[in-house]
N, C-alpha and C positions, 0 to 999 in steps of 0.2 A: 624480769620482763613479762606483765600481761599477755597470755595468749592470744591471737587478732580472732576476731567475730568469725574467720574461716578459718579452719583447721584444716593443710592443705598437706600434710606432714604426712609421705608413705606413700604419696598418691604418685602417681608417673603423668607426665603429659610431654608424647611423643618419646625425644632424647633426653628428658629431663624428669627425675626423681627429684622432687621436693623431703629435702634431709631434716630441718630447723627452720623454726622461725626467726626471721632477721630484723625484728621489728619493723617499724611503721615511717614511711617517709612525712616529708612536710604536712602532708595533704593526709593524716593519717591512714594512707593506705599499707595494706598489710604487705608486708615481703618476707618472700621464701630464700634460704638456701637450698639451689638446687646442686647437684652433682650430674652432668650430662654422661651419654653412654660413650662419649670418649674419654671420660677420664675429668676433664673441667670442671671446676666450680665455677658458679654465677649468682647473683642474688637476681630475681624477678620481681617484681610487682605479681601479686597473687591474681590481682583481675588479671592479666595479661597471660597467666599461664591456662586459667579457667577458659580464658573465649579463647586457644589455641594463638595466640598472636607472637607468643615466643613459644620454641618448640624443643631449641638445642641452644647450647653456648655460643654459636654463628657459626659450627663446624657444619652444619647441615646446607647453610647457604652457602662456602665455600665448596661444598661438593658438588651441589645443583650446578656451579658456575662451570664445573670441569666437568660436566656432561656434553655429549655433540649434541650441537642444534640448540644449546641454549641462548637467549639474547644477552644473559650477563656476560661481558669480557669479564675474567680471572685472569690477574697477572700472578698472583700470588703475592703482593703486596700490599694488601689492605692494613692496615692498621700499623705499619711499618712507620716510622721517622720521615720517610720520603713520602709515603702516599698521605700522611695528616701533615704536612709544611702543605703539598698540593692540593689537600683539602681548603685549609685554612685560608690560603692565599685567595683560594675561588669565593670563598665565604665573607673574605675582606671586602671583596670588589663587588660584589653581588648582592647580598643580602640585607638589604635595610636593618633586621633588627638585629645584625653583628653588634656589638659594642663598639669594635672599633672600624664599621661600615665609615664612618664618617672622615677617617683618616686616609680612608682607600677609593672606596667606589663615590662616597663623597664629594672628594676632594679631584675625582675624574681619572682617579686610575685603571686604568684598563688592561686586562690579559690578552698576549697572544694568543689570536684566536683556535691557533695548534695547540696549543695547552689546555684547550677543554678536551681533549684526550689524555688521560694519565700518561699511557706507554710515550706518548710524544715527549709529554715535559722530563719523564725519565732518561730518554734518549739522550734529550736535549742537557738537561742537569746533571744526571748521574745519579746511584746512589746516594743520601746526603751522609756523609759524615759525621759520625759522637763527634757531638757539643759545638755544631754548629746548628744553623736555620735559614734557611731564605732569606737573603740581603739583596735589597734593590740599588746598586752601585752611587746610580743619580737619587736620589730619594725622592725627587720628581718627576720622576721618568716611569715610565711603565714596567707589568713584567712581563721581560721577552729576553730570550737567550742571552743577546749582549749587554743586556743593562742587569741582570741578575748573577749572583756567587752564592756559594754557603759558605757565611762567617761565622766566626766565634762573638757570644756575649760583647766582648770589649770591640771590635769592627764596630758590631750594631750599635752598641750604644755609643763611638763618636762618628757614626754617619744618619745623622738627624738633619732636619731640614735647613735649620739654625746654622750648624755649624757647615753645613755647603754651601748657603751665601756667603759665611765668614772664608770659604777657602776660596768663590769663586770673586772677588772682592777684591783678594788680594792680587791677584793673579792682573 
């Protein structure tokens, strides 16, 4: 592996010692293996450790959050199974350039407005469960407590939109 046009190898920035170089993303910019002062490994983009824009592995922003007086809420679930389903979902319904915006926000689904709060949709769902995901019961219906479960792979894949006309049809 070419070494990158920065040699960033030794250097410290912040929580983060840069160990090896990690080669070059798409765009070839250069990346580091860092090892943070808790113990984490991370790979960075080298510009991003240089202008300070990453500084720890995220353990430094979980700490900031559990300071008093800060504005971030810490639940202590960031990056949990439960906090990325409630990500995702908000991502669905919101964000035009999601891939799949156009099935969700699109197509007019809309989130309980309580669930733009994390701690609520937790309250509300629960922890999610290994190997399931956020399932919307009606598959036209909104996400909101009663229309929402966490299913397994095979639920999700036969409550498609297709197959709810086909059950409500019969009925």
């Amino acid at each position: 592996m070419p070494m990158p046009r920065m040699n960033l190898i030794g250097q410290k920035f912040e929580r983060l010692m840069a160990i090896d170089y990690a080669g070059a993303n798409n765009n070839k910019q250069s990346m580091f293996k860092c090892v943070c002062d808790c113990g984490n490994e991370i790979t960075v983009l080298g510009f991003l450790l240089k202008r300070g824009n990453t500084k720890s592995c995220g353990c430094l922003r979980v700490e900031k959050g559990h300071q008093v007086g800060s504005k971030s809420k810490i639940h202590g679930m960031i990056s949990t199974p439960t906090y990325n389903s409630w990500q995702s979902m908000k991502d669905r319904c919101s964000n035009k350039n999601n891939k799949h915006y156009r099935f969700y926000g699109g197509k007019g689904v809309t989130i309980d407005e309580k669930w733009n709060n994390f701690e609520a949709f937790l309250e509300d769902m629960g922890v999610r469960p290994e190997g399931t995901t956020l399932d919307r019961i009606n598959p036209f219906g909104n996400y909101e407590m009663s229309n929402c479960r966490w299913a397994d792979n095979k639920t999700q894949r036969s409550n498609t939109r297709k197959a709810y006309m086909r059950l409500s049809c019969q009925s």
